[in-house]
N, CA, C and O atoms as a GROMACS GRO file, in nm:
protein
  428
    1UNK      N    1  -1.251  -0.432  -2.969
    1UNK     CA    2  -1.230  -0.574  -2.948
    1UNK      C    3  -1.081  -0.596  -2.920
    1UNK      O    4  -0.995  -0.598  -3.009
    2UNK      N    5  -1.060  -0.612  -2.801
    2UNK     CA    6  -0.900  -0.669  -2.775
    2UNK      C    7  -0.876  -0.802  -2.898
    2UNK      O    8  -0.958  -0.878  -2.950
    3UNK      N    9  -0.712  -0.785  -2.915
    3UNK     CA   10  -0.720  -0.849  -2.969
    3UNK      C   11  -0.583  -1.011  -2.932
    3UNK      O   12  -0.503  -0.981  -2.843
    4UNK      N   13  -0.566  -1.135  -2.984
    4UNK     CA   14  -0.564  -1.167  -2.911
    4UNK      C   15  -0.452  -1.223  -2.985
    4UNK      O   16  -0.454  -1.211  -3.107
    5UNK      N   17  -0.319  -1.304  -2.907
    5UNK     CA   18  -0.198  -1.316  -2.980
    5UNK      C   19  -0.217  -1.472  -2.965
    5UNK      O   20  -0.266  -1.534  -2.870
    6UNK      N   21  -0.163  -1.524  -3.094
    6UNK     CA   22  -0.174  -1.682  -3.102
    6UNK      C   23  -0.051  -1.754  -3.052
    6UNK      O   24   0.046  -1.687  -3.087
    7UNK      N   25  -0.016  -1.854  -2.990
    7UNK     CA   26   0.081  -1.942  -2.982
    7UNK      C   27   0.104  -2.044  -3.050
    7UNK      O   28   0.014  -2.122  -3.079
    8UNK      N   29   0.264  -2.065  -3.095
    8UNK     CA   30   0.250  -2.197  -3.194
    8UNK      C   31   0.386  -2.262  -3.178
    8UNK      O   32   0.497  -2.220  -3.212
    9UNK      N   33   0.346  -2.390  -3.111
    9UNK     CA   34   0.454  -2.489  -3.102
    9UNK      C   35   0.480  -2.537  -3.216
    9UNK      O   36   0.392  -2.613  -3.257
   10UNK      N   37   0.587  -2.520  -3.299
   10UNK     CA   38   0.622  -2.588  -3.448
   10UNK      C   39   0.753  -2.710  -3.428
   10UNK      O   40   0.842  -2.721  -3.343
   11UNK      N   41   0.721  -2.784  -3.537
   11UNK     CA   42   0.854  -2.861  -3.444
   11UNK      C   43   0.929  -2.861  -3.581
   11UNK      O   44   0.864  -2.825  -3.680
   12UNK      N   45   1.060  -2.898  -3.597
   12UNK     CA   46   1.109  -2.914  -3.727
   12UNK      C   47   1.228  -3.001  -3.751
   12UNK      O   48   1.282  -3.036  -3.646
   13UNK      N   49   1.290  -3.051  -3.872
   13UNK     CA   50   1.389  -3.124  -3.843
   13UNK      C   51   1.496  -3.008  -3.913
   13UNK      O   52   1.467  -2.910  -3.981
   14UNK      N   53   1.635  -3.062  -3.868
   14UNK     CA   54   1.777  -2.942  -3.876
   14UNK      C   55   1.823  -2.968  -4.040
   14UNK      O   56   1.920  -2.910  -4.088
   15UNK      N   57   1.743  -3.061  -4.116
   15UNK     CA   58   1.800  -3.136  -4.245
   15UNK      C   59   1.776  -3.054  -4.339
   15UNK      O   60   1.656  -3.070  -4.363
   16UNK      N   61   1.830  -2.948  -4.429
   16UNK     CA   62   1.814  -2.898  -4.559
   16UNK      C   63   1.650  -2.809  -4.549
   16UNK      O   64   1.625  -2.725  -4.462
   17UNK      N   65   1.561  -2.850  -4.651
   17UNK     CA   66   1.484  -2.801  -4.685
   17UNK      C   67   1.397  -2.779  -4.595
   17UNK      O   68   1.373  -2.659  -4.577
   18UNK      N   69   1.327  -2.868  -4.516
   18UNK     CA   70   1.272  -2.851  -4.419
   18UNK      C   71   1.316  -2.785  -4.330
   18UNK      O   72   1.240  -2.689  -4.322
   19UNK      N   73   1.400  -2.774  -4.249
   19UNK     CA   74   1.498  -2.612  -4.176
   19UNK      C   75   1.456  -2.491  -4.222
   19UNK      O   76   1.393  -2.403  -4.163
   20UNK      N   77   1.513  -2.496  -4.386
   20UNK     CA   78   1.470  -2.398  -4.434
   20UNK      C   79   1.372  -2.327  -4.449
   20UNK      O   80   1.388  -2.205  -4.458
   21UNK      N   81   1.245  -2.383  -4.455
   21UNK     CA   82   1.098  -2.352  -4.458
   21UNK      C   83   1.049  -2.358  -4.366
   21UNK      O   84   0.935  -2.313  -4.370
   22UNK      N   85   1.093  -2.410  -4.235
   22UNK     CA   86   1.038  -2.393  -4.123
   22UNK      C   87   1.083  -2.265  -4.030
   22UNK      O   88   1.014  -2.214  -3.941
   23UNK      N   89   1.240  -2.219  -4.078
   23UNK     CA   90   1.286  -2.077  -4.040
   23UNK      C   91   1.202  -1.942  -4.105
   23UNK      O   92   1.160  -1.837  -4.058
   24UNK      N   93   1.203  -2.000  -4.225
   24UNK     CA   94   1.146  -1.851  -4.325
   24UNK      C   95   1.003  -1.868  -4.270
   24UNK      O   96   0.927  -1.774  -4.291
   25UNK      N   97   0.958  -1.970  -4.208
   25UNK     CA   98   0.768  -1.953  -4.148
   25UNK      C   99   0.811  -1.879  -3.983
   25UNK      O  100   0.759  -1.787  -3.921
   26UNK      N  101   0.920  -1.961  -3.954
   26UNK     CA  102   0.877  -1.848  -3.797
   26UNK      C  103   0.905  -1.742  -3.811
   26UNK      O  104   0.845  -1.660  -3.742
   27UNK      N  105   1.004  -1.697  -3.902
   27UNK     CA  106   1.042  -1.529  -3.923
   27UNK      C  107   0.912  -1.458  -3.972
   27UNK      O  108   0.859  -1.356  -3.928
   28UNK      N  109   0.889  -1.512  -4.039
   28UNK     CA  110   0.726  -1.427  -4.091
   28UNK      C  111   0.609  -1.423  -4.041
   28UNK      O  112   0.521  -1.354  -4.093
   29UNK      N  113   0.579  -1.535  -3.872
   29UNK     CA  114   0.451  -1.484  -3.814
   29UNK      C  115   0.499  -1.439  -3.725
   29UNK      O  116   0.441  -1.486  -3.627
   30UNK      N  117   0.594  -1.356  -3.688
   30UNK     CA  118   0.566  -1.280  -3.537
   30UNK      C  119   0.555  -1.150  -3.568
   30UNK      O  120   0.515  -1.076  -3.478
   31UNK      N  121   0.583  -1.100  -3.683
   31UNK     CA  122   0.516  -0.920  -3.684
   31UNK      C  123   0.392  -0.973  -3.717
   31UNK      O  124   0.344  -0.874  -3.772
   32UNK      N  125   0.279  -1.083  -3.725
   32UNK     CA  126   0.164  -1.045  -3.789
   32UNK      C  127   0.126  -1.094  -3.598
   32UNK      O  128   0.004  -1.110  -3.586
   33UNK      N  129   0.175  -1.110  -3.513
   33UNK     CA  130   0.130  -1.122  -3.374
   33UNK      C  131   0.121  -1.272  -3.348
   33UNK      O  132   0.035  -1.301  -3.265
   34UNK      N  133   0.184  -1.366  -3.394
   34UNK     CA  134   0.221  -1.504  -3.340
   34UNK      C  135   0.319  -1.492  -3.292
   34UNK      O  136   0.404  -1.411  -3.331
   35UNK      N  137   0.335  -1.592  -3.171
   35UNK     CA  138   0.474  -1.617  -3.091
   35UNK      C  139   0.513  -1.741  -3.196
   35UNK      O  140   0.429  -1.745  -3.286
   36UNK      N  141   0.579  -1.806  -3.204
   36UNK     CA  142   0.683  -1.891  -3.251
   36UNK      C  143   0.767  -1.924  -3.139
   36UNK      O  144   0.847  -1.859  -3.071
   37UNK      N  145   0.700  -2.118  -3.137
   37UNK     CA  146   0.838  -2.195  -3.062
   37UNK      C  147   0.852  -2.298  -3.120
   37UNK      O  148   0.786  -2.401  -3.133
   38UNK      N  149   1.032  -2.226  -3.188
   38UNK     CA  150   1.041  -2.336  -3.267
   38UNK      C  151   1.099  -2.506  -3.213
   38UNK      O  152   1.167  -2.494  -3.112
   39UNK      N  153   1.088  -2.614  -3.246
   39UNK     CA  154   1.159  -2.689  -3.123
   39UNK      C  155   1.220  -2.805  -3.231
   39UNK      O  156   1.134  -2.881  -3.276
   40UNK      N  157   1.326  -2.821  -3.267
   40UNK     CA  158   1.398  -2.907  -3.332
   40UNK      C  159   1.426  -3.031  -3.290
   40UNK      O  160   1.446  -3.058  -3.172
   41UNK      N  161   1.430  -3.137  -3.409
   41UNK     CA  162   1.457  -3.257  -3.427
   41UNK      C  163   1.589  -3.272  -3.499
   41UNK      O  164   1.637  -3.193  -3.581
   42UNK      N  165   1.663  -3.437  -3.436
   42UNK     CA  166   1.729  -3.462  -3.543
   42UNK      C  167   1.877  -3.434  -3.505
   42UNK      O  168   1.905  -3.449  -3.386
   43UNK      N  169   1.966  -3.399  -3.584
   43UNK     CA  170   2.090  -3.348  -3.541
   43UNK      C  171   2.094  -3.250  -3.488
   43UNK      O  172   1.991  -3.197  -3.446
   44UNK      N  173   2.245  -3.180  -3.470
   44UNK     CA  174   2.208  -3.042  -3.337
   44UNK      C  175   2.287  -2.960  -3.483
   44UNK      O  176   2.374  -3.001  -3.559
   45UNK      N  177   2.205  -2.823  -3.478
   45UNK     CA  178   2.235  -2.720  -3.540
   45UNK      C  179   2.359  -2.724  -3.604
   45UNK      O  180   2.451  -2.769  -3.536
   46UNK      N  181   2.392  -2.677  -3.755
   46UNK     CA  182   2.472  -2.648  -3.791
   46UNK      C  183   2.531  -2.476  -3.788
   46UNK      O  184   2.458  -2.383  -3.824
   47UNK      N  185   2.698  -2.454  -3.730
   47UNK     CA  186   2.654  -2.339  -3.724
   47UNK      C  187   2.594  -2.221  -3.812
   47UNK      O  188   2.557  -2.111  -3.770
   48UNK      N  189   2.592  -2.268  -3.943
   48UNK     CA  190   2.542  -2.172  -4.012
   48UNK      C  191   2.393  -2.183  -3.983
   48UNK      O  192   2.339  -2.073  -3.999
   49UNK      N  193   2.312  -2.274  -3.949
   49UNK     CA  194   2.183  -2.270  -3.901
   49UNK      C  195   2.156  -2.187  -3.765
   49UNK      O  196   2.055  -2.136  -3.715
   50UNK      N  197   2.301  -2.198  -3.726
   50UNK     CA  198   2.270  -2.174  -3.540
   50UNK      C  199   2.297  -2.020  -3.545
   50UNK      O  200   2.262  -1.950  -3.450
   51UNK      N  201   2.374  -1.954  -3.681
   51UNK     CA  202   2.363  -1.786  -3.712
   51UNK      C  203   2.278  -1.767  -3.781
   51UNK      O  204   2.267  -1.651  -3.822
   52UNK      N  205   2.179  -1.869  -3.829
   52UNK     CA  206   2.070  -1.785  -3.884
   52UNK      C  207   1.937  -1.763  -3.771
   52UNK      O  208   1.867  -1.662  -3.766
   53UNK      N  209   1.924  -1.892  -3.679
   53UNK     CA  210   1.854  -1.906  -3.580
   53UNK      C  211   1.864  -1.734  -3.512
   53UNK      O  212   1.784  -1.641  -3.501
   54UNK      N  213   2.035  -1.763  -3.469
   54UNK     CA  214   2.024  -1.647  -3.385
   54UNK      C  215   1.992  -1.488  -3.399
   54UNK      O  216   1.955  -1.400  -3.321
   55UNK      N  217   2.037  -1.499  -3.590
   55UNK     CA  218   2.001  -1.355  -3.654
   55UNK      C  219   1.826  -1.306  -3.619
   55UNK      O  220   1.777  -1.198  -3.585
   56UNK      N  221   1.759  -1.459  -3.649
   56UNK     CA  222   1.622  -1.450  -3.645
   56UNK      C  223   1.566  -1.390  -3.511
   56UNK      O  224   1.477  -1.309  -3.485
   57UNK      N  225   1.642  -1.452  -3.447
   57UNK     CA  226   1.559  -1.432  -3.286
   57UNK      C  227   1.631  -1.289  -3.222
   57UNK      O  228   1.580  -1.225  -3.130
   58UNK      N  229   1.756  -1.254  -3.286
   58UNK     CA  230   1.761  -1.090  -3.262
   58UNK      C  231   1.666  -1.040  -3.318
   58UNK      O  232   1.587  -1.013  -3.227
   59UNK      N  233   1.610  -1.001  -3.441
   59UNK     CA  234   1.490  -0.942  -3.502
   59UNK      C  235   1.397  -0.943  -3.445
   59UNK      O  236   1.344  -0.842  -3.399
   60UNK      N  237   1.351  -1.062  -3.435
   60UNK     CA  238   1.142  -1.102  -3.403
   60UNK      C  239   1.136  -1.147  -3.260
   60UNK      O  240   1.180  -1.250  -3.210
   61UNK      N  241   1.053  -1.018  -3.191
   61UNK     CA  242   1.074  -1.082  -3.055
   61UNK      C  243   0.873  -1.119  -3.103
   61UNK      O  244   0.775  -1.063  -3.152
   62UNK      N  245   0.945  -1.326  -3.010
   62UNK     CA  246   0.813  -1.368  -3.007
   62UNK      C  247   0.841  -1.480  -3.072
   62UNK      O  248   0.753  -1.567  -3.074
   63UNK      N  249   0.961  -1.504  -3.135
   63UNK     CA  250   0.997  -1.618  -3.158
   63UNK      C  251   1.111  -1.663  -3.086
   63UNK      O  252   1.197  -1.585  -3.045
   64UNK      N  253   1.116  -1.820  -3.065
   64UNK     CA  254   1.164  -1.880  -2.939
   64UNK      C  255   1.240  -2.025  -3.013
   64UNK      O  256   1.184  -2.099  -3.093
   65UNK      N  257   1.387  -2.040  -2.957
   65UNK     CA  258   1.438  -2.196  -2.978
   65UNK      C  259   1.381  -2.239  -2.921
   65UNK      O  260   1.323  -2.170  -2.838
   66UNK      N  261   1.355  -2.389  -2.925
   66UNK     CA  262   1.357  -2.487  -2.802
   66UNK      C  263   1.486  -2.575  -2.807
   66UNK      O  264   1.551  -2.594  -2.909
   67UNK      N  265   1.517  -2.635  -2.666
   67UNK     CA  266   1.630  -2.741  -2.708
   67UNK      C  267   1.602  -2.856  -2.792
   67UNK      O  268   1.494  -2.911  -2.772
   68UNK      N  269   1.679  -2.904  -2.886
   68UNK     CA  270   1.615  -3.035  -2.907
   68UNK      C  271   1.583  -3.136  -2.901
   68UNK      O  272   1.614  -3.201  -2.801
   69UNK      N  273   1.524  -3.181  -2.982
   69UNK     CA  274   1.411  -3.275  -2.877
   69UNK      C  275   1.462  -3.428  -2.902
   69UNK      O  276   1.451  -3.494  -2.798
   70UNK      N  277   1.501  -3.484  -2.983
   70UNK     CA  278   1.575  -3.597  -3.038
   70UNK      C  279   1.685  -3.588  -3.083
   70UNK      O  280   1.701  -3.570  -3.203
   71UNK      N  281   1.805  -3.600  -2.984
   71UNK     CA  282   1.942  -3.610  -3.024
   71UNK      C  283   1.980  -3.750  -3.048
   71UNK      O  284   1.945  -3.858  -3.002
   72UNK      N  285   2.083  -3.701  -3.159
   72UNK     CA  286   2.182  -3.817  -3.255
   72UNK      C  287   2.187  -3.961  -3.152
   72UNK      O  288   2.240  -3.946  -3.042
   73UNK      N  289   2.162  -4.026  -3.169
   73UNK     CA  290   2.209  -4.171  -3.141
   73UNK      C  291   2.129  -4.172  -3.020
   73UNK      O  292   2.034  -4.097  -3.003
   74UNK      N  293   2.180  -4.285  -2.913
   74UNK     CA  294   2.057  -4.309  -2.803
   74UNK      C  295   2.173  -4.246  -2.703
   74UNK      O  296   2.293  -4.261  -2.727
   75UNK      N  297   2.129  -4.179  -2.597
   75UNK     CA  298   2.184  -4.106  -2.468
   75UNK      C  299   2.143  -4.198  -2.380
   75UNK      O  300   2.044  -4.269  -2.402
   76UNK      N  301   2.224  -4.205  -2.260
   76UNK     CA  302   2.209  -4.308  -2.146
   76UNK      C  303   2.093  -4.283  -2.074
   76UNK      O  304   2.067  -4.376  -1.999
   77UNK      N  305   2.008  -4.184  -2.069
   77UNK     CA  306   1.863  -4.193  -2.024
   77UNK      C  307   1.780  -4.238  -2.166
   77UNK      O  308   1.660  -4.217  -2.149
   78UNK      N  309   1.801  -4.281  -2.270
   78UNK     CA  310   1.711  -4.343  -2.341
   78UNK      C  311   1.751  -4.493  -2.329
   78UNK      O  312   1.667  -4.582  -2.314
   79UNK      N  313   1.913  -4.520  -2.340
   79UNK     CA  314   1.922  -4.633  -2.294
   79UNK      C  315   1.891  -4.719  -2.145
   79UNK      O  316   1.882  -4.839  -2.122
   80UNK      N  317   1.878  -4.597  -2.052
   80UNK     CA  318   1.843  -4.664  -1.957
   80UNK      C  319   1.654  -4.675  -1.899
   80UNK      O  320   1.595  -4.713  -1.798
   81UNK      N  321   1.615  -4.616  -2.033
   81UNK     CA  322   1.414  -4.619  -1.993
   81UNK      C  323   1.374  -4.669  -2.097
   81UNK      O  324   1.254  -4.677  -2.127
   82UNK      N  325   1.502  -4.724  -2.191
   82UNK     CA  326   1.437  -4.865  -2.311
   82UNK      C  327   1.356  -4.717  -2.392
   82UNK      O  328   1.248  -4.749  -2.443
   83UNK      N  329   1.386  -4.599  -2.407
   83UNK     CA  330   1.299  -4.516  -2.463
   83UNK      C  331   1.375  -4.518  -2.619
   83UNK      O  332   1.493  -4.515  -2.653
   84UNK      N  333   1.246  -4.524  -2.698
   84UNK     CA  334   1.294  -4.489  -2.843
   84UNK      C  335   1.326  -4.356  -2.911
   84UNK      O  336   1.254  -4.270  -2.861
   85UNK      N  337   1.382  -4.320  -2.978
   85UNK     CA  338   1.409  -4.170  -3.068
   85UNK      C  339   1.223  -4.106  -3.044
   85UNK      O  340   1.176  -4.013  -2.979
   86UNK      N  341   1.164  -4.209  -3.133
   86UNK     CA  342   1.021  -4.159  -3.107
   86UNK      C  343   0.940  -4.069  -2.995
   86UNK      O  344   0.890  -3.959  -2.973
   87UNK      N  345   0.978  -4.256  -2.915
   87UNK     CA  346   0.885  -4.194  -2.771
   87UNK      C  347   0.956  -4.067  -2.702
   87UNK      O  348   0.896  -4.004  -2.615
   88UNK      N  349   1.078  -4.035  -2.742
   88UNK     CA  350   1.114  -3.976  -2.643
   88UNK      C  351   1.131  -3.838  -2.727
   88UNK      O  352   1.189  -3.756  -2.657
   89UNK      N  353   1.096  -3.781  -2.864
   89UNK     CA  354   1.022  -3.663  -2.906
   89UNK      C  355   0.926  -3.620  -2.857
   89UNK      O  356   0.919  -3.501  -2.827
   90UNK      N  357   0.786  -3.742  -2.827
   90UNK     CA  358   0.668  -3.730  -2.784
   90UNK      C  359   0.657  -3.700  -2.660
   90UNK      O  360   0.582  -3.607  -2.629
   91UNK      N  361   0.737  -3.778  -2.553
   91UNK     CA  362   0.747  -3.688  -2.458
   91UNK      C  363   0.725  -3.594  -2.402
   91UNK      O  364   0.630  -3.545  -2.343
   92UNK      N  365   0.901  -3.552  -2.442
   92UNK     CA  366   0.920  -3.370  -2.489
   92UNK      C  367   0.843  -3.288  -2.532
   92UNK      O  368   0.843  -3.174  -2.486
   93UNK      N  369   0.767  -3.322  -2.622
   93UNK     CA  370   0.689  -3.256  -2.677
   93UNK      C  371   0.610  -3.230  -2.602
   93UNK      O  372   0.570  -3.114  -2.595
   94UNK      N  373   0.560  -3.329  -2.520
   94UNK     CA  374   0.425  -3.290  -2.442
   94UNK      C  375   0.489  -3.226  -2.318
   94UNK      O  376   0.413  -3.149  -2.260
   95UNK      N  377   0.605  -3.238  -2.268
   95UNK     CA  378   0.619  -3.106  -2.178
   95UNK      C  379   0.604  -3.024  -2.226
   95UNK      O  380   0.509  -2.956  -2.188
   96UNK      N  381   0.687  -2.979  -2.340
   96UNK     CA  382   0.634  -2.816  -2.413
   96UNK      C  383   0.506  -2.811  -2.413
   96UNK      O  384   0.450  -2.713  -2.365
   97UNK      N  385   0.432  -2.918  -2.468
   97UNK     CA  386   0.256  -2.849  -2.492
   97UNK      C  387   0.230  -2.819  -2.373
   97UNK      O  388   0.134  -2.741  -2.377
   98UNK      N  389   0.271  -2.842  -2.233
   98UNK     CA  390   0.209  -2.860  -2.125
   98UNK      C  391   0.214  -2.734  -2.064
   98UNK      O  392   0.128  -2.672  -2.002
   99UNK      N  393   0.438  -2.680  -2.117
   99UNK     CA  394   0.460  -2.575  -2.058
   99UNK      C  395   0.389  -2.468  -2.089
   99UNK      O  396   0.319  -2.402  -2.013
  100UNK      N  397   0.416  -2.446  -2.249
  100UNK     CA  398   0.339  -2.304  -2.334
  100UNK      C  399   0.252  -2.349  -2.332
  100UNK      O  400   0.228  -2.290  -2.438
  101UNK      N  401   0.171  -2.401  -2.317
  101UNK     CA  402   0.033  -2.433  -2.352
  101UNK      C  403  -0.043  -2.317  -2.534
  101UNK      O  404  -0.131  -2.237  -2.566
  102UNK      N  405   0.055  -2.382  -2.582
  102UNK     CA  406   0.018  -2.323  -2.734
  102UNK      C  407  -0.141  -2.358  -2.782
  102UNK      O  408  -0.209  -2.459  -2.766
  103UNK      N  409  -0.162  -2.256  -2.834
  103UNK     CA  410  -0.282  -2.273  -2.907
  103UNK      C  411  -0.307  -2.392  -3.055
  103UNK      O  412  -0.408  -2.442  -3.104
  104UNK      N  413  -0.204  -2.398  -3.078
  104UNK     CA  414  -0.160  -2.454  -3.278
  104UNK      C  415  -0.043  -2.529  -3.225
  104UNK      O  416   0.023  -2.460  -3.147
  105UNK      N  417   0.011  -2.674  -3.248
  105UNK     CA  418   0.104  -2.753  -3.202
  105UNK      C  419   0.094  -2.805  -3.386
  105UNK      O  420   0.001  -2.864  -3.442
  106UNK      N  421   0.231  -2.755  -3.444
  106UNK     CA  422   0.244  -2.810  -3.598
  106UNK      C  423   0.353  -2.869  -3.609
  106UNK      O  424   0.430  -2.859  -3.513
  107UNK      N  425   0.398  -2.957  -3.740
  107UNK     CA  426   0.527  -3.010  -3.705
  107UNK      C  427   0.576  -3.107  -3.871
  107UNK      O  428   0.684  -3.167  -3.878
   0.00000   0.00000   0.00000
């Protein structure tokens, strides 16, 4: 029986605990054969997040940044499409679902 590798769009925010538990989950499904894409909310990386990110993704091939998806304050394409922090995660998001077409979209 071939067997068959799962995809998983995770999304997470860059804030403390949640970071935290959402790094130590993508590090741990890609030797069991999940890809991991991770895709962040929220503020932009701290660098000690952005050397642990990168330690991670030297190790585990199969896990993936994404850019993020809701940056700090409103940017002149949210101010100029009246788009909210919200709508404009959801979006994003749905290009990624569209691009990877992941199997599991968690968040």
């Amino acid at each position: 029986m071939p067997s068959t590798k799962l995809s998983v769009l995770m999304t997470t925010d860059t804030i403390g605990g949640v970071w935290t538990y959402s790094l130590e989950l993508a590090r741990a499904l890609p030797p069991a054969g999940i890809t991991i894409n991770l895709a962040t909310m929220g503020a932009p990386l701290r660098p000690e997040q952005r050397r642990a990110m990168l330690e991670a993704l030297n190790r585990h091939y199969g896990l993936f940044l994404r850019q993020q998806v809701v940056p700090n304050g409103r940017s002149a394409r949210q101010r100029a499409l009246r788009f909210s922090p919200a709508r404009m995660a959801n979006e994003t998001l749905s290009v990624y679902q569209q691009m990877l077409r992941p199997e599991m979209a968690a968040g």
